[in-house]
C-alpha positions in Angstrom: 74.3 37.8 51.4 76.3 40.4 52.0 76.0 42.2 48.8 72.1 41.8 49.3 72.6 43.6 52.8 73.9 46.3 51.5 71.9 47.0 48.4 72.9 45.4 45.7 70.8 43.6 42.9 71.8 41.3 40.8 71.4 41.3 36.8 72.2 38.3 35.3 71.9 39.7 31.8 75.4 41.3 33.1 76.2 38.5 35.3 76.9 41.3 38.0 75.7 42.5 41.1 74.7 46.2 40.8 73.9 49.2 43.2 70.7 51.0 41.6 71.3 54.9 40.8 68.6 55.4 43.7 71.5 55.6 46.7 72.7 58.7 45.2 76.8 58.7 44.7 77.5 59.3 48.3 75.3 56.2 49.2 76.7 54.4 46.8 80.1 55.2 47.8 79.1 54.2 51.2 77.4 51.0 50.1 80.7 49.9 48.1 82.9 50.8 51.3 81.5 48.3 53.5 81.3 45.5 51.5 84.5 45.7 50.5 85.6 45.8 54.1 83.2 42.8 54.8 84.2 40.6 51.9 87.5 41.5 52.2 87.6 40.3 56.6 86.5 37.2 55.0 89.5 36.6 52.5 87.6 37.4 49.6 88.3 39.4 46.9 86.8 42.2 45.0 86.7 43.6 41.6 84.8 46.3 41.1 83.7 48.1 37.0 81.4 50.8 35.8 78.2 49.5 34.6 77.4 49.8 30.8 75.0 52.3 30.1 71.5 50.6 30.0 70.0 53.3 27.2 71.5 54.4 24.2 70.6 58.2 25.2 73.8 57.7 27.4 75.5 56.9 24.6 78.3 59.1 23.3 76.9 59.6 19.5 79.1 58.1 17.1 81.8 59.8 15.1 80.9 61.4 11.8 82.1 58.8 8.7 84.7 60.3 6.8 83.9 61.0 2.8 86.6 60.2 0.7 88.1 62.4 -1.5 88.1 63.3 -5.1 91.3 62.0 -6.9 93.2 64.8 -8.3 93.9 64.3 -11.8 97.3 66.4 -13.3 
């Protein structure tokens, strides 16, 4: 319940409760702060991780494949 008060949704496809990008960083930052200080009153832990990026447009692009060589011949 408390994650719920403050915001957060969870997404089961990444078994996680998220804030939405809505809140802003501040807000965000805000939101994360006091549940942390609720959970952790209460003798619970918390772990927190970035989200994976949910479209591949936030995707770094991948690295150009490297063509092999011509052998050398002497």
């Amino acid at each position: 319940m408390t994650l719920y008060a403050h915001g957060f949704q969870y997404h089961p496809q990444q078994a996680a409760f998220l804030l939405p990008t809505a809140y802003g960083e501040s807000g965000r930052a805000l939101r994360v702060h006091g549940v942390v200080q609720q959970l952790t009153a209460k003798g619970i832990g918390v772990n927190l991780r970035h989200s994976a990026p949910t479209t591949s447009a936030a995707l770094s692009p991948a690295p150009p494949k490297a063509t092999p060589s011509a052998s050398r011949t002497r």
